[in-house]
C-alpha positions as CSV (number, residue, x, y, z in Angstrom):
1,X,-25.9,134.1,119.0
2,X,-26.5,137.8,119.5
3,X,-24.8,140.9,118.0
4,X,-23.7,143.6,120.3
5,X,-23.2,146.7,118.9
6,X,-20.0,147.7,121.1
7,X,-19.7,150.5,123.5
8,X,-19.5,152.9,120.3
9,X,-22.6,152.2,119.0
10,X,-24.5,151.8,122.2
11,X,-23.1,155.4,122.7
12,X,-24.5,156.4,118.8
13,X,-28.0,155.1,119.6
14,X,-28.4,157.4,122.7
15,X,-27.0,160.2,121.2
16,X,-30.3,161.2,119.9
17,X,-31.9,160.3,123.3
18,X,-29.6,163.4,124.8
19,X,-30.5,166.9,124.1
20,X,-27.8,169.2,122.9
21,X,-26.3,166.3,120.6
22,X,-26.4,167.8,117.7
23,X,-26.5,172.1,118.4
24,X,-26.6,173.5,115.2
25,X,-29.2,171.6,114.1
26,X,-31.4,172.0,117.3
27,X,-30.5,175.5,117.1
28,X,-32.3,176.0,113.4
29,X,-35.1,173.7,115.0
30,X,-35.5,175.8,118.3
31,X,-35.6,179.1,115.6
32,X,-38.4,177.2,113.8
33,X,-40.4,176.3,117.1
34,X,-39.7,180.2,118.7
35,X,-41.3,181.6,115.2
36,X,-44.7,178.6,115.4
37,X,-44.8,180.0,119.3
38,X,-44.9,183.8,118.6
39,X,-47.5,182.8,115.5
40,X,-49.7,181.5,118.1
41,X,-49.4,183.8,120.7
42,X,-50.2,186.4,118.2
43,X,-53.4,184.4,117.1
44,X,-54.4,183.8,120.5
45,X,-57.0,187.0,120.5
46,X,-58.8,185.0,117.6
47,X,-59.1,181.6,118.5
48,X,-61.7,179.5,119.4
49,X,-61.4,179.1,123.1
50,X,-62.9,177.0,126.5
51,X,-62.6,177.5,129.8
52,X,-63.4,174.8,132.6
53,X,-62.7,174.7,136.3
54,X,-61.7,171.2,137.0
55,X,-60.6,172.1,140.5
56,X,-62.8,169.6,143.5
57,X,-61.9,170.9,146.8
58,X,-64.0,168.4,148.7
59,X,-61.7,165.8,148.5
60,X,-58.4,168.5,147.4
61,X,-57.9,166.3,143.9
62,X,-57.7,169.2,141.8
63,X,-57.0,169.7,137.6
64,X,-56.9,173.3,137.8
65,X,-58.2,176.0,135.4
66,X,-58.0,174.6,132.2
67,X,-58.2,176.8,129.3
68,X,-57.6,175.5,125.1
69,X,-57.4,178.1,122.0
70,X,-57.4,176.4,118.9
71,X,-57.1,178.0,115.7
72,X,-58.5,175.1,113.1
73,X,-57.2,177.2,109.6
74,X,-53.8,176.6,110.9
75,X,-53.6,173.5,113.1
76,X,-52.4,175.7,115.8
77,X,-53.1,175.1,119.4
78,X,-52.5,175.9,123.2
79,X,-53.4,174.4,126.6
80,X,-53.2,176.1,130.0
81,X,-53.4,174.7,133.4
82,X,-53.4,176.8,136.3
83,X,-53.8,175.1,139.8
84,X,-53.6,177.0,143.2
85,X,-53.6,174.4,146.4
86,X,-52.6,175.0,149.6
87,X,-49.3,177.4,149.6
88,X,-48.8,176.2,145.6
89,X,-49.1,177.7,142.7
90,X,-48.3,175.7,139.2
91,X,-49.1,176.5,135.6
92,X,-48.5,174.0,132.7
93,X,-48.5,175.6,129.2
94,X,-48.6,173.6,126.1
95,X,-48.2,175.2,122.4
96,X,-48.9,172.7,119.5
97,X,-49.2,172.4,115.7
98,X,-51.2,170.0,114.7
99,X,-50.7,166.7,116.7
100,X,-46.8,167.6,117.8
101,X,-46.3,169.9,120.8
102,X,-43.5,172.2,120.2
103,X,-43.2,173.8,123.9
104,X,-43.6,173.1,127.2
105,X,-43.5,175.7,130.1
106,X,-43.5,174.9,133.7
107,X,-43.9,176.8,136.3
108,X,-44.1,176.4,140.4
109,X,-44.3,178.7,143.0
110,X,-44.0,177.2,146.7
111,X,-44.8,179.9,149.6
112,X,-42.9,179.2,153.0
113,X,-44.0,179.7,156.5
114,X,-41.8,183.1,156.6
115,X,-43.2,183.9,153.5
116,X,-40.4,183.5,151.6
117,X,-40.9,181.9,147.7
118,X,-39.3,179.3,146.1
119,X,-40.3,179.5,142.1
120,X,-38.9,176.8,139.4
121,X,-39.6,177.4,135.7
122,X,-38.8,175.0,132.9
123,X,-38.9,175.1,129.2
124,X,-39.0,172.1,127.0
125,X,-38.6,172.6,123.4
126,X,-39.5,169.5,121.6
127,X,-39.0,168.0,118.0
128,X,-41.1,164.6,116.9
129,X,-42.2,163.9,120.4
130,X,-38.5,164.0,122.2
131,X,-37.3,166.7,124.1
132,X,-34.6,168.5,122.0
133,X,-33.5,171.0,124.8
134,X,-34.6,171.6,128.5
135,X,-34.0,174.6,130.4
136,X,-34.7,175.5,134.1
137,X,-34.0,178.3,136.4
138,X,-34.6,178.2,140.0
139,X,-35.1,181.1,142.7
140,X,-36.1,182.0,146.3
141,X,-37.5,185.2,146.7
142,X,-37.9,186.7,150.5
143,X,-41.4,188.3,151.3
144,X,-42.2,191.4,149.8
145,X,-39.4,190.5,146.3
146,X,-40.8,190.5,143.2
147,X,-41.4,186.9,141.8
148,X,-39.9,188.1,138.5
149,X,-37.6,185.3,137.6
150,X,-36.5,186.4,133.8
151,X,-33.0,188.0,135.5
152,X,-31.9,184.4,136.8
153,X,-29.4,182.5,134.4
154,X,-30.8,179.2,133.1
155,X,-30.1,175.9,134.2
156,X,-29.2,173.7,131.1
C-alpha cells in the first residue's frame, strides 16, 4: 500500500518548483547573481573569446552569431546568440560561473507589414539549475519609435 503525502505536502514539494516561494531568500541570491553578472561584464574586455557564424541560408536553418568569452582564472563565462531571419530578430544571452548559469536574457523583436515592432524581453535568474525568478516585459512600438524597452514595467 502506498503513502500519499496529502494535499499539504504535495503543495510543500512544489513550493520550491514556483519561483517567488521563498523572497527573501531569492532576494539575497538574485544580489549574489547581479554582483557574478556585473564581475563578468566588467571582465568581458579580457577574456578569451570566439566568434562563429552558424547561420545556413540555403535551406533558412540558422544558429545565429554565436560568440563565448571565457575567463579560465575565474570560471566565469558568457554565450551570445544573435539570429536575424526574415522580419525577426532574437538574441539569447547566457552568463555562467563555472558549470551553473546564473542569467538568462531573451530577447525578440518581430517587425509587422506597417512597420510596427513587437519586442518581448525576458530575464531568468537561476539558482542550482531551476529558475528562481522570471521576468518579462512586452511592447509594440509604431514605425519610426525607439525600440527602447527599459521604461516598460515588468511582467512577473
Amino acid at each position: 500500500m502506498s503513502r500519499c503525502p496529502g494535499l499539504f505536502g504535495v503543495a510543500f514539494l512544489f513550493a520550491g518548483l514556483i519561483p517567488g516561494t521563498l523572497p527573501a531568500q531569492n532576494d539575497a541570491i538574485i544580489t549574489r547573481i547581479v554582483d557574478q553578472f556585473n564581475a563578468i561584464e566588467n571582465l568581458l574586455p579580457r577574456m578569451q573569446s570566439i566568434q562563429v557564424n552558424g547561420e545556413h541560408t540555403e535551406s533558412n536553418y540558422g544558429v545565429g552569431k554565436v560568440t563565448i568569452w571565457l575567463d579560465q582564472q575565474t570560471g566565469y563565462a558568457k554565450s551570445k546568440n544573435e539570429l536575424q531571419a526574415g522580419n525577426s530578430t532574437e538574441v539569447q544571452e547566457m552568463w555562467m560561473s563555472g558549470n551553473d548559469i546564473l542569467f538568462v536574457f531573451e530577447r525578440s523583436e518581430w517587425r509587422s507589414d506597417d512597420g510596427s515592432v513587437d519586442v518581448n524581453e525576458m530575464r531568468y535568474y537561476m539558482h542550482q539549475g531551476r529558475v528562481i525568478r522570471e521576468m518579462t516585459r512586452r511592447a509594440t512600438f509604431q514605425r519610426g519609435q525607439d525600440l527602447d524597452i527599459s521604461k516598460m514595467p515588468h511582467e512577473t
